[in-house]
C-alpha positions as CSV (number, residue, x, y, z in Angstrom):
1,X,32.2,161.9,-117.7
2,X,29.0,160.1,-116.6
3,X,26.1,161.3,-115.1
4,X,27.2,159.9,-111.4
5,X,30.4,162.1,-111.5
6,X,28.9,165.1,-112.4
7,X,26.5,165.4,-109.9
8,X,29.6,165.0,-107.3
9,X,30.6,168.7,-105.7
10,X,33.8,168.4,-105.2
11,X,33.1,172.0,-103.7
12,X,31.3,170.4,-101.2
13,X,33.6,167.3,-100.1
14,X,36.5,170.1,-99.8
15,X,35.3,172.5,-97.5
16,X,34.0,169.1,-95.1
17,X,37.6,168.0,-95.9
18,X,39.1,170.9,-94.8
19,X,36.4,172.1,-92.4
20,X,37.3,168.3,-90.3
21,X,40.8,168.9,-90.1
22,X,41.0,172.0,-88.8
23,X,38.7,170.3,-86.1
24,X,40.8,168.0,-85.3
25,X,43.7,170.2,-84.8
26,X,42.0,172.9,-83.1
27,X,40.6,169.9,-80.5
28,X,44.2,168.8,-80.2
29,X,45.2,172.0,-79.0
30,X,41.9,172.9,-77.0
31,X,42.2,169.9,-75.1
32,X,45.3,170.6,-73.7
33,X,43.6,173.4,-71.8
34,X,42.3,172.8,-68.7
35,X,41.1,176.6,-67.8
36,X,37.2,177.4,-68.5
37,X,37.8,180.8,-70.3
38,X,35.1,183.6,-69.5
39,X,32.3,183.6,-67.3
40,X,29.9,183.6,-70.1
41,X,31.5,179.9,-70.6
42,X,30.7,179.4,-66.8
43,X,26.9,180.6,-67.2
44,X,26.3,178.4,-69.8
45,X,27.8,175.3,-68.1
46,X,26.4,175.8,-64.9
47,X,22.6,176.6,-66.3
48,X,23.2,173.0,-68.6
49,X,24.0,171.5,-65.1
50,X,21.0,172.4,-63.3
51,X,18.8,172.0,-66.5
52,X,20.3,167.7,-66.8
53,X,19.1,168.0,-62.6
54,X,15.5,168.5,-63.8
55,X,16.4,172.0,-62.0
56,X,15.6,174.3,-65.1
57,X,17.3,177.1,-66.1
58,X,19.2,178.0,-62.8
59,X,22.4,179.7,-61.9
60,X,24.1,178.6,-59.0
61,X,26.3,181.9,-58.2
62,X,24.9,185.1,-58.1
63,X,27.3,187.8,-59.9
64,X,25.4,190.9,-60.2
65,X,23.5,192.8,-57.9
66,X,20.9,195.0,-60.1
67,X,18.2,192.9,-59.3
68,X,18.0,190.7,-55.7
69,X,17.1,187.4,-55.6
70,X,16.2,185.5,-52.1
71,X,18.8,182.6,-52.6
72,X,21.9,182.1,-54.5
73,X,20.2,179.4,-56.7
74,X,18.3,181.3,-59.0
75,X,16.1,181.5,-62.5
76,X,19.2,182.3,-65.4
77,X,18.7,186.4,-65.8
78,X,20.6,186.8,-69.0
79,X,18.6,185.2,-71.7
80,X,20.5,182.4,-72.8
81,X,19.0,179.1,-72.4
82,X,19.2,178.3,-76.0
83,X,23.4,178.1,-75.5
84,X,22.4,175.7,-72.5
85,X,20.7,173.4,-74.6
86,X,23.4,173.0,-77.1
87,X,25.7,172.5,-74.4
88,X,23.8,170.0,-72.4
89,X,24.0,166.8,-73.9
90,X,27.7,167.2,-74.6
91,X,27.7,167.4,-70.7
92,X,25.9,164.5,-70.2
93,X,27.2,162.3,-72.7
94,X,31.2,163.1,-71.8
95,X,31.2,164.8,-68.4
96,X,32.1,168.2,-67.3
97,X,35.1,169.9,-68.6
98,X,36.3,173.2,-70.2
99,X,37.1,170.8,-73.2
100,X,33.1,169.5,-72.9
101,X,31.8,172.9,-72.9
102,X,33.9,174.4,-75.5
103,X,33.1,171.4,-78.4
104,X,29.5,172.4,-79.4
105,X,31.2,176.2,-81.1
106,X,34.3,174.1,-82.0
107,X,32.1,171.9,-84.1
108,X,30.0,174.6,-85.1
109,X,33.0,177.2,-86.2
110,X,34.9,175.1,-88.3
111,X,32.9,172.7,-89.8
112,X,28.9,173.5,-89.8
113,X,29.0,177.0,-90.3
114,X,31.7,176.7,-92.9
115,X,29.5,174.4,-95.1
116,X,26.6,176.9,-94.1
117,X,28.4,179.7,-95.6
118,X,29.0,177.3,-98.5
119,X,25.7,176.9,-99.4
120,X,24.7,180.5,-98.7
121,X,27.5,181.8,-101.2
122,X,26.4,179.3,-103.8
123,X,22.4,180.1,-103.7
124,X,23.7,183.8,-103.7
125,X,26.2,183.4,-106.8
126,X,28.0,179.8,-107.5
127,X,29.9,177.2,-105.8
128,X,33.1,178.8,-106.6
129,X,32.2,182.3,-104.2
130,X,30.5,180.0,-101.6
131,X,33.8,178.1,-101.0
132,X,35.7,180.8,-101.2
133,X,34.0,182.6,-98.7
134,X,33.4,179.3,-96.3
135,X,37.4,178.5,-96.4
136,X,37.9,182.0,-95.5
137,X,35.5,182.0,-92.2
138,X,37.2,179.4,-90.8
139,X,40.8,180.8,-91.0
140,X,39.5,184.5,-90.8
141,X,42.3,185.6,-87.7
142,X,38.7,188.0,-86.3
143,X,36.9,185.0,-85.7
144,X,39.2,182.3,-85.4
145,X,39.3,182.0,-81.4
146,X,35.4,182.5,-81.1
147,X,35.0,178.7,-81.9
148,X,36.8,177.3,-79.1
149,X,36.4,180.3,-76.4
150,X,32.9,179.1,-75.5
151,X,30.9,182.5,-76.4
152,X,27.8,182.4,-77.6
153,X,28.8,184.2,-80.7
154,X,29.5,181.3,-83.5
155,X,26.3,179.4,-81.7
156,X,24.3,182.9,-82.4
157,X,25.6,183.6,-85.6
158,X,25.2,179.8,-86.9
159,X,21.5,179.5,-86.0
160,X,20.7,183.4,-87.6
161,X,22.6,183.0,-90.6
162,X,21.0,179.6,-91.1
163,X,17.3,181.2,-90.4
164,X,18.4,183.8,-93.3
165,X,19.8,180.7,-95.5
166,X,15.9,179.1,-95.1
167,X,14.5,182.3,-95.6
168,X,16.3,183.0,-98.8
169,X,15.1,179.4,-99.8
170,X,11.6,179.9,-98.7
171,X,11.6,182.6,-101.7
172,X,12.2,179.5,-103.8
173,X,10.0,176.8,-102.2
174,X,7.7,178.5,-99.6
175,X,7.9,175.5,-97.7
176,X,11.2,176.6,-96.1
177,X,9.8,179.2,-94.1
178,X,8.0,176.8,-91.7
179,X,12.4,175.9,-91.2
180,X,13.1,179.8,-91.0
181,X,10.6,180.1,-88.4
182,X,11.5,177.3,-85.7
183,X,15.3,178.5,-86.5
184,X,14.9,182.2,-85.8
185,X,13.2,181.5,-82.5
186,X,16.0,179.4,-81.5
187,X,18.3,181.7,-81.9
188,X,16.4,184.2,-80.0
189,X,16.9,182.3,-77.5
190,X,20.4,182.3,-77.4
191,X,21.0,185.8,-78.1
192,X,17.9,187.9,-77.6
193,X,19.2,190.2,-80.4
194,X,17.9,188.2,-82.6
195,X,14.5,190.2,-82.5
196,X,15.9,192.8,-84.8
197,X,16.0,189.8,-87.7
198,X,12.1,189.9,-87.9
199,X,11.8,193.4,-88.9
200,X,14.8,192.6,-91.4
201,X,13.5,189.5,-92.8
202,X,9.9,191.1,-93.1
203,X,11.1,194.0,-95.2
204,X,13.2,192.0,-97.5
205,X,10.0,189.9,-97.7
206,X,7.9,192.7,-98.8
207,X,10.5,194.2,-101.3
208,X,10.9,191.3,-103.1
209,X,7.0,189.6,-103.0
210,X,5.2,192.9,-102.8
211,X,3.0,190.6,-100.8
212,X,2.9,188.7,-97.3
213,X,2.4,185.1,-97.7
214,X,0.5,182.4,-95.2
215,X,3.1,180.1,-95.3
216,X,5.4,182.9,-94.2
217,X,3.0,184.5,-91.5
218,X,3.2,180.8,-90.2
219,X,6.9,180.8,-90.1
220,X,6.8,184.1,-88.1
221,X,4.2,182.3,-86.1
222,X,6.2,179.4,-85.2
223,X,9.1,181.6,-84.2
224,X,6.9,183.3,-81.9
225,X,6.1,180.2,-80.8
226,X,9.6,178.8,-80.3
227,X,9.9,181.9,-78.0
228,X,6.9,181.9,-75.8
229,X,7.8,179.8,-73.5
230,X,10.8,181.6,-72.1
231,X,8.9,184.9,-72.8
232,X,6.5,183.7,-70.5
233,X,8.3,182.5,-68.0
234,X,10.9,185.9,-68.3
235,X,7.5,187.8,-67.5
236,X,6.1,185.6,-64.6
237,X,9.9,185.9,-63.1
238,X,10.5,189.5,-63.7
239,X,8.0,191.2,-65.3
240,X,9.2,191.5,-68.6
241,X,9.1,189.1,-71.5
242,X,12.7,190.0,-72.8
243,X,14.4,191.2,-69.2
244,X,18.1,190.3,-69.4
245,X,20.5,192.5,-66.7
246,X,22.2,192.9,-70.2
247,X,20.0,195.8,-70.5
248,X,21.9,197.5,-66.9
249,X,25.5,196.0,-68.4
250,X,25.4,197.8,-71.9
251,X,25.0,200.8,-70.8
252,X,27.8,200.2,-68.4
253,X,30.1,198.9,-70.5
254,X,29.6,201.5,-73.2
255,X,29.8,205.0,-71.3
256,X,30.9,204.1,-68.1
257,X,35.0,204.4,-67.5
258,X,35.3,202.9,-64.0
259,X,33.7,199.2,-65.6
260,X,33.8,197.4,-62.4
261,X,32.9,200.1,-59.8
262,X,29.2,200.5,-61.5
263,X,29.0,196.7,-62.8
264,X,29.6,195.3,-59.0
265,X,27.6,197.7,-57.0
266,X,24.5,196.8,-55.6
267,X,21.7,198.7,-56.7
268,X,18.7,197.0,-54.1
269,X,20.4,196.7,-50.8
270,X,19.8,200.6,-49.9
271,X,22.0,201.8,-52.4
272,X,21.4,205.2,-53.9
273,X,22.2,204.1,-57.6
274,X,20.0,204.3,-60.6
275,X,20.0,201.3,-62.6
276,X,22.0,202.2,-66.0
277,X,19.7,203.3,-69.1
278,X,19.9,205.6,-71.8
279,X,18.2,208.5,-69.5
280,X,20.9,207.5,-66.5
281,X,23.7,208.1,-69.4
282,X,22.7,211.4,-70.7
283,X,21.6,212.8,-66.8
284,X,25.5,212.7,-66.8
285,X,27.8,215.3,-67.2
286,X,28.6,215.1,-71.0
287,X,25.9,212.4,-71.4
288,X,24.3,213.6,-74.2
289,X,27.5,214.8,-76.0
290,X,29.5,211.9,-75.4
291,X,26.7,209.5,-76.5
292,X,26.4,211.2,-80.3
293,X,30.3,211.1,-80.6
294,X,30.4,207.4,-79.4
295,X,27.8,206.5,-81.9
296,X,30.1,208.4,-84.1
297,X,33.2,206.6,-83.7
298,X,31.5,203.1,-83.2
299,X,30.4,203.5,-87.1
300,X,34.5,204.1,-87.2
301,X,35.1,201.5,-85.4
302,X,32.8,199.1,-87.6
303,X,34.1,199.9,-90.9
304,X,38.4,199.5,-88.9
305,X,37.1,196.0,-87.5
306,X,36.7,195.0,-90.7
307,X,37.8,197.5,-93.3
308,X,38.2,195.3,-96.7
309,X,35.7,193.0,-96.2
310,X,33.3,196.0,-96.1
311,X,35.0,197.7,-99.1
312,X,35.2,194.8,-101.0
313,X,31.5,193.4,-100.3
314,X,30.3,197.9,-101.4
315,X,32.5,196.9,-104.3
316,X,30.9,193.4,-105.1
317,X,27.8,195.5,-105.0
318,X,28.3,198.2,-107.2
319,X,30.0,196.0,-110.1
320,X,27.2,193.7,-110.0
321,X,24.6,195.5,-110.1
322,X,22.3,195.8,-113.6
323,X,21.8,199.6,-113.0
324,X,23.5,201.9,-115.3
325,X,25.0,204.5,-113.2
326,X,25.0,208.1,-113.7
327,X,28.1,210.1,-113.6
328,X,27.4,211.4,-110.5
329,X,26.5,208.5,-108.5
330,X,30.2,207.0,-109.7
331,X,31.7,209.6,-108.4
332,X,30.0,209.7,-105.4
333,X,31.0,205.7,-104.9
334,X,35.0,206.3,-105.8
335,X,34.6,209.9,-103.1
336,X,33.2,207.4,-100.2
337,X,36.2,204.5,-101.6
338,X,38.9,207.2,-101.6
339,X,37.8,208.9,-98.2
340,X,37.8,205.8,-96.3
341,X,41.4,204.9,-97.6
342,X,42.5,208.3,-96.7
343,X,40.6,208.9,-93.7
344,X,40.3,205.8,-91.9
345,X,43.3,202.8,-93.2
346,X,45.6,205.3,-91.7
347,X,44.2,204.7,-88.1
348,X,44.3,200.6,-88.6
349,X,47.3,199.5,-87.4
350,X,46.7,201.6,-83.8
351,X,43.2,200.2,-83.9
352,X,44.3,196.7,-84.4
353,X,46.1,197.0,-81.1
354,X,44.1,198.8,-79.1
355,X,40.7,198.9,-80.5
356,X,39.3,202.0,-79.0
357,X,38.9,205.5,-80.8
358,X,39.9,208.9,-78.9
359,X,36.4,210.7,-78.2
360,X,36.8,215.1,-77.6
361,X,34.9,217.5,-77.6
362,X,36.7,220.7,-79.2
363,X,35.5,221.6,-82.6
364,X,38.8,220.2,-84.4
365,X,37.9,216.6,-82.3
366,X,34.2,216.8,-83.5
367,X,35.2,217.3,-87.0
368,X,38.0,214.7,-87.2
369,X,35.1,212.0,-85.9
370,X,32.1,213.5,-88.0
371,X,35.0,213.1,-90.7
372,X,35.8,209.3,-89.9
373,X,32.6,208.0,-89.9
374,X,31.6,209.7,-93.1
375,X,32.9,207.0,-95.7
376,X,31.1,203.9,-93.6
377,X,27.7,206.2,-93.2
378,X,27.8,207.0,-96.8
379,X,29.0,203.3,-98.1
380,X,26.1,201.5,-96.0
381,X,23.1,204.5,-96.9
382,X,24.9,204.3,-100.8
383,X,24.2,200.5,-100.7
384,X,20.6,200.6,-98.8
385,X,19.0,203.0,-100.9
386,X,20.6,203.0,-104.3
387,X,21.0,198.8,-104.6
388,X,18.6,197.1,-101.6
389,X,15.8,196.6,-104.0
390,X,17.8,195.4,-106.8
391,X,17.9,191.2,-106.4
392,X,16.7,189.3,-103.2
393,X,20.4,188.7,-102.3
394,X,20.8,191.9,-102.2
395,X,18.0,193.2,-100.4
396,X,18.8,190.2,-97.8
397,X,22.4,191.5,-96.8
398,X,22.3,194.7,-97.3
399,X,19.1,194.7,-94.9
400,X,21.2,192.7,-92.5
401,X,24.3,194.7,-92.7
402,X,22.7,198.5,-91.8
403,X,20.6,196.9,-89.0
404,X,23.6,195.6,-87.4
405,X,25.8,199.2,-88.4
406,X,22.8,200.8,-86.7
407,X,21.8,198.5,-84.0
408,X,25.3,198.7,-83.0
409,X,26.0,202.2,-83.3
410,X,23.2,203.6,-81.5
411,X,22.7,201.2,-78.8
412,X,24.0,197.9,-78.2
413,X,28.1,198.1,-77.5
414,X,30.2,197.4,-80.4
415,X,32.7,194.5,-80.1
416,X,33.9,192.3,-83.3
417,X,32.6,189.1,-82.0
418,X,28.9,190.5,-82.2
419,X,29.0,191.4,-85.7
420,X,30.0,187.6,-86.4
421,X,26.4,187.2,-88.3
422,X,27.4,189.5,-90.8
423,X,30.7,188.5,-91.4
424,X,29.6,185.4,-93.2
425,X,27.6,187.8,-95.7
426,X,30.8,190.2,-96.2
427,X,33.3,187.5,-97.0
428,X,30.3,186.1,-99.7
429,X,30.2,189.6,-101.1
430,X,34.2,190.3,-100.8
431,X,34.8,187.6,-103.0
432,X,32.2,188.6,-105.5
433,X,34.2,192.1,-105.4
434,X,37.3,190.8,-105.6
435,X,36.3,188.6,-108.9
436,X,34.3,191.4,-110.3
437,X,37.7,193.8,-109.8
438,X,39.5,190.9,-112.3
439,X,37.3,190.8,-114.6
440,X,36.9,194.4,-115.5
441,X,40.6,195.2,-115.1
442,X,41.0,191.9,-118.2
443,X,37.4,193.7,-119.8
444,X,39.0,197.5,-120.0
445,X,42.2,197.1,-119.8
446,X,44.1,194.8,-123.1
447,X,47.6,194.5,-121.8
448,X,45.9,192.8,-118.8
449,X,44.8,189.9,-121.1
450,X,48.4,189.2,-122.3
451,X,49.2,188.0,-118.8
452,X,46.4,185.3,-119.8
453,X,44.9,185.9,-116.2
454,X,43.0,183.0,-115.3
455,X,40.2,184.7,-113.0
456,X,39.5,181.2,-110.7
457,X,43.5,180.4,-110.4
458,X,43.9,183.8,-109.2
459,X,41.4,183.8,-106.5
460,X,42.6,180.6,-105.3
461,X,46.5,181.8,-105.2
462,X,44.6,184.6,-102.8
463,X,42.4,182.3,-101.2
464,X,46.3,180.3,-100.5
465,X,48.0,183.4,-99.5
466,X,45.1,184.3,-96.9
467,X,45.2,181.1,-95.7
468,X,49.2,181.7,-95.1
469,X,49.2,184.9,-93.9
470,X,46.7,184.3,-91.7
471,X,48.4,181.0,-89.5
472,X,50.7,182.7,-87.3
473,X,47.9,184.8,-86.0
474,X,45.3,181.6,-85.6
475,X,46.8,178.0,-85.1
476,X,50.6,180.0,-84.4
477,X,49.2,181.1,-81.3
478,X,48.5,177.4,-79.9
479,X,52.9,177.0,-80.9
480,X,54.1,180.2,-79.1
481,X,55.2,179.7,-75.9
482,X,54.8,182.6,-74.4
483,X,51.4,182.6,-75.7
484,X,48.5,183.7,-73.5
485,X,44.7,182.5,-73.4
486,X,43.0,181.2,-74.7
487,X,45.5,179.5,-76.7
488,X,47.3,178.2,-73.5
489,X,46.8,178.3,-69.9
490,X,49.0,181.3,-68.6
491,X,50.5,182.0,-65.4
492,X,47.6,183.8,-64.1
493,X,45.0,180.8,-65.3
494,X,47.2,178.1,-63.5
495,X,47.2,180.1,-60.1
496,X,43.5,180.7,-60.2
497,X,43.1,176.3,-60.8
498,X,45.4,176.4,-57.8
499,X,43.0,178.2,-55.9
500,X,40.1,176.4,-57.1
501,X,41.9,173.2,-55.5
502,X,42.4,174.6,-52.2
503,X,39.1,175.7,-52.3
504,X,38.0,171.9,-52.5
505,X,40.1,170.4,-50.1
506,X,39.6,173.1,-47.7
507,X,35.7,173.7,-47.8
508,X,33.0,172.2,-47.3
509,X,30.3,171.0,-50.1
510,X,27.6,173.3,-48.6
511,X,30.0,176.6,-48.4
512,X,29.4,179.8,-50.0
513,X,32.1,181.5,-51.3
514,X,32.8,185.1,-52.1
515,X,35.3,186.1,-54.8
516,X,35.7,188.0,-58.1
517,X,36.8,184.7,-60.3
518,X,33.5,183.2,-58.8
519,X,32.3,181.4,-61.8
520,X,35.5,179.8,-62.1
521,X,35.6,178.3,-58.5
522,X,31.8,177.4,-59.5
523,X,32.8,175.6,-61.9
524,X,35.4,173.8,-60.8
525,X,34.2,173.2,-57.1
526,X,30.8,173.3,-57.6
527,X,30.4,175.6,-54.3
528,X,27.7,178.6,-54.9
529,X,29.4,181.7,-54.9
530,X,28.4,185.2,-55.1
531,X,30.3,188.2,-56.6
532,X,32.6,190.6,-54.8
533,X,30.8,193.7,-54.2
534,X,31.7,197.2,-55.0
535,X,30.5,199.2,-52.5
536,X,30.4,200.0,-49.0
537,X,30.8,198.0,-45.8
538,X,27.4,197.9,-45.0
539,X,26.7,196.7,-48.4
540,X,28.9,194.7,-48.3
541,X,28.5,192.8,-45.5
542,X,24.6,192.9,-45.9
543,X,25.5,190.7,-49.1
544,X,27.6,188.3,-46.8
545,X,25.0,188.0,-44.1
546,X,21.9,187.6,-46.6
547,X,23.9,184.8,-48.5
548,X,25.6,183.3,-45.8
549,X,28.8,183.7,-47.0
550,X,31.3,181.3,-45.5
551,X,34.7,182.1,-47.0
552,X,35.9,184.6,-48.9
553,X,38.8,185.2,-51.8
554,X,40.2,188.3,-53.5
555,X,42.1,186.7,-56.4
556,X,41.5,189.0,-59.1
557,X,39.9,191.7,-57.6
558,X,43.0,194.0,-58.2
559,X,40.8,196.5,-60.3
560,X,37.8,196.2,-58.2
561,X,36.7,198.7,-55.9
562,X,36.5,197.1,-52.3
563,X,35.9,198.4,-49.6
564,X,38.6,199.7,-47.2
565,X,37.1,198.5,-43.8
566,X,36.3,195.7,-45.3
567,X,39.4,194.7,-46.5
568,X,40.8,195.3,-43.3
569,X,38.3,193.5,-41.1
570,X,39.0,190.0,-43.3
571,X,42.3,190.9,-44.2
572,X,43.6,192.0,-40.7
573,X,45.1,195.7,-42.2
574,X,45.0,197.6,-45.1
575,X,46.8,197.9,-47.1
576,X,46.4,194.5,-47.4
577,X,49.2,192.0,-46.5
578,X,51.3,190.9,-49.5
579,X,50.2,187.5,-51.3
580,X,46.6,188.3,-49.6
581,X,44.6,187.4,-52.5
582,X,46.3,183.6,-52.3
583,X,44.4,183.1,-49.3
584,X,41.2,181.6,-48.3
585,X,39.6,183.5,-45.7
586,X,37.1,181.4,-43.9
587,X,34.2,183.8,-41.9
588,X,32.3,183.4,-39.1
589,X,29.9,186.1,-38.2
590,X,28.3,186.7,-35.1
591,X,25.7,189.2,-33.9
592,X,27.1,191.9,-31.1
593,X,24.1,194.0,-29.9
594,X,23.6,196.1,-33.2
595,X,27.0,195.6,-34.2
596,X,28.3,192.8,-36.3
597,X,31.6,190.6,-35.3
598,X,33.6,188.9,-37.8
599,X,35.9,185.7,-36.9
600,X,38.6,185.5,-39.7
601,X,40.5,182.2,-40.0
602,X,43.1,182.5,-42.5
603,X,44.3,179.3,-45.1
């Protein structure tokens, strides 16, 4: 073989190979859907829009009400413009469309961060883990939708993991942390989570250098500086470098069981409402209780999201590591193994359905959930304080993986999608396990080798089987049917389009609508909008009067907590009439001495 054709990673060319078909497909199937998705999707988009205007970073509906701002058109209050960027020139180049808006994660999810996680996984170990654990990403069933439903969390995950990936390379050639720094501050700008990396990345630093280097002070400096612009502005606009209304929403979202009666309210408008915080949570009854056992079961619920990766990546771990372990400390690691097995696997077929854990507060209740999160607890301390300082690799994930455990657990709400920048890390180290399992079973164990077990064959016959297992629950969706989004545009998707097309042909370009799908109609009509509060009538309809609120819509607002009066001032009774939420409702206030009229005209 000459010199030319080993040099060739054939590695490499098959995870582009298979990275640009499954592209191709997925965009088959995502074009055929005409719906948006989630109003995340619509933030995005509509920011992008104003930002190609020369407008800046500006929202065009207004759909909170924790903080009031003097016009619907408004500076973006969720910290996200670094998603608008991406998403920008796909806009300008090919139009707006769901499609258009969806492309920059579809690209990202199956081809850039696959070949990312291949070249993590090879620096880490070899080529053979790094494609492993890249083929694996893309048909992983937790994160297979992410690509192509327009969150933020593949963008997010890409540009973090790929700030670790220069990192980790900047321990090589110092050189690459001038990359690490513009890359981190990037993706700080698209999810403002990404502040906990620093204290990660500086850690790691230290463990393995001892030392803190100029060319990595300037990386840190260049991330800063990547930042300041938006941290500026955040402060001139609202007082606070790193506001988002994120801050009011987690706390909602986390403790909160009535989501849309405290997320819709409006908190400036004379309302007697705190805004949500950790001190509004435990002033309620319980608060302090149920807070410890939800940052209980969320460690659960981390270790059921993803219950072999995390055993296999502790297992990858342990058999890897040059320590010689005492008796003791082997137990300890097959206790917190056999625990989790017993304790938690039981619970993963409910939680795979419904992905919430039962909180109570009897003794029995407060020992089954101290009980459940044991095993994760004790796997991710095990692995931080026994194996962290052992290699950089190590010190890099296992950094990475208790911040998020943590950072997730104690504050930030817990949902699969936002772990996505550890994943990559897991699947690298479950592979590693999963090898390292083979070769000790054909090291202590003879009649094993007279199988003749070839250790490479047999992870790719698992790599195949994944692969197979997992279809029906990634690109089987787009072929069923009855299938629901974001796989297909369902019943409920095509009325709300329908409604979006009245809304054109009835209203005016200047209207102002009010609805609970606003984002949608704001997409697709490109009227402003404003939420649907809920609260009371006055308000309510201090909201319609301050934003001149021209028509109104109550599709989707079936869970929503309206107010009574004034569903029956625009609806004419209430209960409402049936079908009321097809309608447009077209308003047209009017002063009465102190009293407000309303003219309804109904289309």
């Amino acid at each position: 073989m000459d010199e030319k054709a080993k040099k060739v990673d054939f590695y490499l060319i098959a995870i582009l190979i298979v990275g640009i078909s499954v592209f191709i497909a997925e965009a088959y199937f995502v074009s055929k859907i005409i719906y948006v998705g989630n109003l995340d999707l619509q933030l995005y988009t509509n920011a992008a829009e104003n930002l190609i205007a020369g407008n800046g970073f500006k929202l065009d509906f207004i759909n909170e009400y924790f903080i009031k701002f003097q016009s619907i058109t408004h500076p973006e209050e969720y910290g996200f413009p670094g998603v608008s960027i991406v998403i920008a020139p796909f806009i300008w180049l090919f139009g707006k469309s769901a499609f258009t808006a969806k492309l920059p994660s579809m690209l990202i999810g199956t081809i850039l961060f696959p070949l990312l996680i291949y070249f993590l996984g090879k620096e880490f170990f070899d080529r053979k883990i790094g494609f492993l654990a890249g083929v694996s990403m893309i048909f992983y069933p937790a994160v297979f939708k992410l690509s192509f439903e327009g969150e933020r969390d593949v963008m997010f995950a890409f540009f973090l993991a790929l700030g670790i990936y220069f990192f980790y390379m900047g321990l090589k050639e110092k050189k690459y942390f001038y990359l690490m720094g513009a890359v981190l501050g990037f993706s700080f700008l698209i999810r403002q989570v990404a502040l906990i990396i620093f204290p990660i990345i500086i850690l790691a630093y230290y463990l393995i250098e001892k030392k803190i280097s100029r060319e990595f002070l300037i990386g840190l400096i260049l991330s800063a500086a990547v930042m300041s612009p938006w941290l500026i502005g955040n402060y001139l606009v609202f007082g606070n470098p790193i506001f988002s209304v994120n801050q009011y929403v987690v706390w909602i979202d986390r403790y909160v069981e009535h989501y849309e009666q405290y997320m819709f309210a409006v908190y400036w408008n004379g309302g007697v409402r705190e805004l949500p915080s950790a001190l509004w949570v435990f002033n309620q009854p319980f608060g302090k209780s149920f807070y410890f056992m939800r940052v209980l079961s969320t460690f659960t619920a981390e270790l059921l999201s993803f219950f072999f990766l995390s055993i296999l990546s502790f297992i990858g771990i342990v058999l890897n590591s040059a320590k010689r372990l005492g008796n003791r400390v082997k137990l300890w690691i097959v206790f917190l193994i056999v625990l989790a097995f017993l304790l938690d696997l039981p619970l993963l077929p409910a939680f795979a359905k419904f992905p919430l854990l039962y909180i109570g507060y009897t003794l029995k209740d407060v020992a089954i959930i101290v009980l459940r999160a044991l095993p994760y607890i004790g796997i991710v301390l095990t692995a931080l304080f026994l194996f962290a300082k052992e290699s950089k690799r190590n010190a890099v994930f296992i950094l990475l993986w208790s911040t998020f455990a943590a950072f997730f657990a104690f504050y930030w709400l817990f949902e699969k999608r936002y772990f996505l920048p550890v994943i990559p890390f897991l699947l690298i180290f479950s592979w590693v396990g999963a090898r390292s399992i083979l070769e000790k079973l054909l090291e202590n164990f003879p009649n094993f080798q007279r199988f003749k077990i070839n250790i490479d064959k047999t992870l790719a016959i698992i790599l195949i089987i994944f692969i197979l297992i997992s279809l029906p629950y990634t690109f089987g969706k787009f072929l069923d049917e009855k299938g629901k989004f974001p796989y297909r545009d369902g019943e409920q998707e095509k009325q709300t389009l329908y409604m979006a097309q009245k809304i054109n042909s009835i209203t005016e370009k200047d209207a102002v609508l009010m609805a609970c799908d606003l984002g949608v109609f704001n997409f697709y009509t490109g009227r402003k909008t404003v939420e649907m509060p809920s609260d009371n009538l006055q308000n309510t309809l201090g909201i319609v009067k301050i934003y001149n609120v021209s028509h109104i819509n109550f599709m989707g607002c079936q869970t929503r907590f309206v107010d009574k009066g004034f569903l029956k001032i625009i609806t004419g009774s209430y209960p409402p009439p049936s079908g009321y939420e097809f309608n447009l409702y077209e308003i047209r206030p009017r002063e009465a001495g102190e009293r407000v009229e309303i003219e309804v005209i109904t289309h």
